[in-house]
C-alpha positions as CSV (number, residue, x, y, z in Angstrom):
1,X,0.0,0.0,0.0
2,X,1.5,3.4,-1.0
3,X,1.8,6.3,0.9
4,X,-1.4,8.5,-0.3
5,X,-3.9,5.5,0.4
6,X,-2.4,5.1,4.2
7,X,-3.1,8.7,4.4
8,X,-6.6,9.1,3.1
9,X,-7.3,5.3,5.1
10,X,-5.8,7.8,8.3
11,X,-8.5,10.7,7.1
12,X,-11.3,8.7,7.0
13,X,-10.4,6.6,10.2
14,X,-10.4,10.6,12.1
15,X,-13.3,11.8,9.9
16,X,-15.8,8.3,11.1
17,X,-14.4,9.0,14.5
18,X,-15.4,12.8,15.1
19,X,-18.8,12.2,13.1
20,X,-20.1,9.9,15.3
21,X,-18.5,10.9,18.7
22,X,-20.2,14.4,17.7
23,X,-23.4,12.9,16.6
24,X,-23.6,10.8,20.0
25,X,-22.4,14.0,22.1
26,X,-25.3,15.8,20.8
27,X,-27.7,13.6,21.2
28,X,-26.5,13.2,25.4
29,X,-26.9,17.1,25.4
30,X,-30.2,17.0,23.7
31,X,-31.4,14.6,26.3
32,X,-29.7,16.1,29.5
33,X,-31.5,19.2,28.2
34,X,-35.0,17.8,28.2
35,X,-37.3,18.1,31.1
36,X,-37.6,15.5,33.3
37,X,-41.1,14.5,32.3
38,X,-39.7,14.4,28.9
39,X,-37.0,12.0,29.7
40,X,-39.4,9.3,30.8
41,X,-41.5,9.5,27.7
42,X,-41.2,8.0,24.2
43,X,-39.4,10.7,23.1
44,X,-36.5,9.9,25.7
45,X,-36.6,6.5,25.3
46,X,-35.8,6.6,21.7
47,X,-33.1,9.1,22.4
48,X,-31.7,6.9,25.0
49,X,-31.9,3.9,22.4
50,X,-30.3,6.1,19.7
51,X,-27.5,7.0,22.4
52,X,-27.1,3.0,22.8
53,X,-26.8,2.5,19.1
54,X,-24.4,4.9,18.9
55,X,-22.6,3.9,21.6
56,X,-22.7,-0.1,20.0
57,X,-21.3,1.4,16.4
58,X,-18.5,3.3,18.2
59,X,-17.2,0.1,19.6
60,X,-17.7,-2.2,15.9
61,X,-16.0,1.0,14.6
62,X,-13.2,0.4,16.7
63,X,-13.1,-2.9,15.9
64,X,-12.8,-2.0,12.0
65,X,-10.2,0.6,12.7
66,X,-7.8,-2.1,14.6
67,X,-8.0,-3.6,11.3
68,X,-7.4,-0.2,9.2
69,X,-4.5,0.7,11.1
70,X,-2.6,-3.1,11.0
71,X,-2.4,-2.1,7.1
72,X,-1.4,1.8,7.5
């Protein structure tokens, strides 16, 4: 593997990271930021599921990145 595909495989490992760390950091503010009665309801429970699903990508992501990085 040459040099300019390591680099842009090093890109898009930082680019996936910050997207969905950002995405998932925003969706814990969104929720902190609800009212309480608001946390309890459907609305919080799917933004606690969406936080969990996020939170289950970030670690298969790091899992795929292991394998990015044994080739870079």
């Amino acid at each position: 593997m040459n040099k300019a595909r390591r680099k842009e495989i090093q890109k898009i490992i930082k680019d996936i990271e910050n997207l969905v760390h950002s995405i998932l950091s925003e969706e814990q503010v969104a929720f902190d930021n609800m009212p309480e009665n608001l946390q309890g309801s459907w609305r919080g429970t799917e933004s606690e599921d969406a936080q969990g699903s996020l939170e289950s990508a970030i670690d298969a992501l790091e899992e795929a990145i292991a394998c990015l990085e044994e080739i870079i």
